[in-house]
C-alpha positions as CSV (number, residue, x, y, z in Angstrom):
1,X,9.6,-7.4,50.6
2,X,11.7,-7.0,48.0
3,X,9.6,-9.8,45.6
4,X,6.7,-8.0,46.2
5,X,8.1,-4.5,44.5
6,X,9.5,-6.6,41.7
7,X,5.8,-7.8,41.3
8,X,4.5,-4.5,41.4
9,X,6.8,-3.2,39.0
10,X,6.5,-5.6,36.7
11,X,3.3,-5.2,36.6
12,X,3.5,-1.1,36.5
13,X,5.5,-2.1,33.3
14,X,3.0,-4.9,31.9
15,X,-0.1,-2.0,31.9
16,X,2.2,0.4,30.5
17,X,3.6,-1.7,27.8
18,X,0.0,-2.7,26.9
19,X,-1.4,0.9,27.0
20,X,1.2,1.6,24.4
21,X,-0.2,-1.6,22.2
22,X,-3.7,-0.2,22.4
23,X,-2.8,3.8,21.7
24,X,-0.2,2.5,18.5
25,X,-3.1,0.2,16.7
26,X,-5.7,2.6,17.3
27,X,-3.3,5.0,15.7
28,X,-3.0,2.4,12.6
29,X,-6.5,1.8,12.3
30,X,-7.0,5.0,12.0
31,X,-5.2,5.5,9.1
32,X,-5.6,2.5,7.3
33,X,-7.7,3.4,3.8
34,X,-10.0,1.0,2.6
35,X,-9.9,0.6,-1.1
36,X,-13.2,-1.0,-3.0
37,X,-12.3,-2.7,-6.7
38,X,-14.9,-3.2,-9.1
39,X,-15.3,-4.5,-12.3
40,X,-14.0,-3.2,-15.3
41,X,-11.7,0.0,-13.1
42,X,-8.9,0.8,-14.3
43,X,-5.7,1.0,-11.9
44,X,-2.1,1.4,-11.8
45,X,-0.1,-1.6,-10.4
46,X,3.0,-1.2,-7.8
47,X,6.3,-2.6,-9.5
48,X,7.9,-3.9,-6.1
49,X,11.5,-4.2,-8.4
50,X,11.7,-0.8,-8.4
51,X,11.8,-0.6,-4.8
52,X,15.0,-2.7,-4.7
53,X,16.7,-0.7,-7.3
54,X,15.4,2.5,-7.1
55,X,15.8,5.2,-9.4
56,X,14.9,9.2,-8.3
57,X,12.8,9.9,-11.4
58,X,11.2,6.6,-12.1
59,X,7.5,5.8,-11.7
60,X,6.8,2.4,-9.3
61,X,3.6,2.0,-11.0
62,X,3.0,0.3,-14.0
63,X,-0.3,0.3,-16.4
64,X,-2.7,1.0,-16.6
65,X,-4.6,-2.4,-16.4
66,X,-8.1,-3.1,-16.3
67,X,-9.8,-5.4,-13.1
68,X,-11.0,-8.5,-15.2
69,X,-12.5,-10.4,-11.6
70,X,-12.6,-9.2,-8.3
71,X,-12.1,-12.6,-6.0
72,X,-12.3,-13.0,-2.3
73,X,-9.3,-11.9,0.1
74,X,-8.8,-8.8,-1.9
75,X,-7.3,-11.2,-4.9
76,X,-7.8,-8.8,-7.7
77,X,-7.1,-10.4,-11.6
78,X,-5.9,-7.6,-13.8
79,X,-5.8,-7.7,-17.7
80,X,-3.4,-6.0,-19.8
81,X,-5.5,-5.1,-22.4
82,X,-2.2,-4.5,-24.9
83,X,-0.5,-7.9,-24.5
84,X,-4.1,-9.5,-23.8
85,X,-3.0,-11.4,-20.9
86,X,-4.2,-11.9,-17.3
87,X,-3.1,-12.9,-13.6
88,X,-3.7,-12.1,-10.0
89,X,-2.3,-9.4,-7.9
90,X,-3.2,-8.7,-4.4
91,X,-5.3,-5.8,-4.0
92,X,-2.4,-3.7,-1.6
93,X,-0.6,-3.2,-4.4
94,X,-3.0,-1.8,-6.8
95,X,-4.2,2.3,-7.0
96,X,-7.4,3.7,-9.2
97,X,-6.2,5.0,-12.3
98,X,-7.8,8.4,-13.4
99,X,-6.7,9.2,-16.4
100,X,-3.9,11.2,-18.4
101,X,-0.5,9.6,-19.8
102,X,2.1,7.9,-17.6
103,X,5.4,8.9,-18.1
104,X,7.6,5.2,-17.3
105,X,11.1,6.3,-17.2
106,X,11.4,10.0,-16.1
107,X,9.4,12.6,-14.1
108,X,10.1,16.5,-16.3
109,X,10.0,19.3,-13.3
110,X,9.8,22.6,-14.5
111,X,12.5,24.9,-12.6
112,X,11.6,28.8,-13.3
113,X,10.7,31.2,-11.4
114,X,7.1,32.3,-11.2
């Protein structure tokens, strides 16, 4: 008798633990963005150093570059049109660029009052 509940509660736990699987990746799915390259775009790349040594008021991207060839697997190949040189990044760690001047090494917030 006493197998028999330790079956059923093992399974109890089995449904509940995959319930939990389903509800967390449908949760993910849901917010994972779907970013399309192309040609000639310009982006901002993510400098994974600073993540390691982080500083408050320095930027984690870098550029911007230009997308020289779009390759399968999301393999994006970005040129820096300034030291004209090339290589492959993976596409997770790129962003569209949109314009304006990037400010590398601090952030200036204005503190008055309105």
């Amino acid at each position: 008798m006493k197998l028999q509940e330790l079956d059923e509660m093992r399974f109890h736990a089995y449904e509940s633990s995959k319930l939990y699987k389903e509800r967390v990746k449908s949760y993910h799915d849901k917010r994972i963005v779907n970013r399309e390259f192309h040609q000639g775009q310009k982006v901002l790349l993510f400098n994974s150093k600073l993540k390691l040594f982080p500083g408050k008021l320095k930027s984690k991207w870098s550029g911007p570059f230009i997308i020289k060839e779009v390759k399968p697997y999301r393999a994006i190949e970005i040129e820096d049109v300034e030291m004209k040189r090339s290589w492959t990044v993976n596409g997770q760690r790129l962003k569209l660029y949109f314009g304006g001047e990037i400010d590398r090494l601090a952030t200036k917030v204005s503190l008055t009052d309105p």
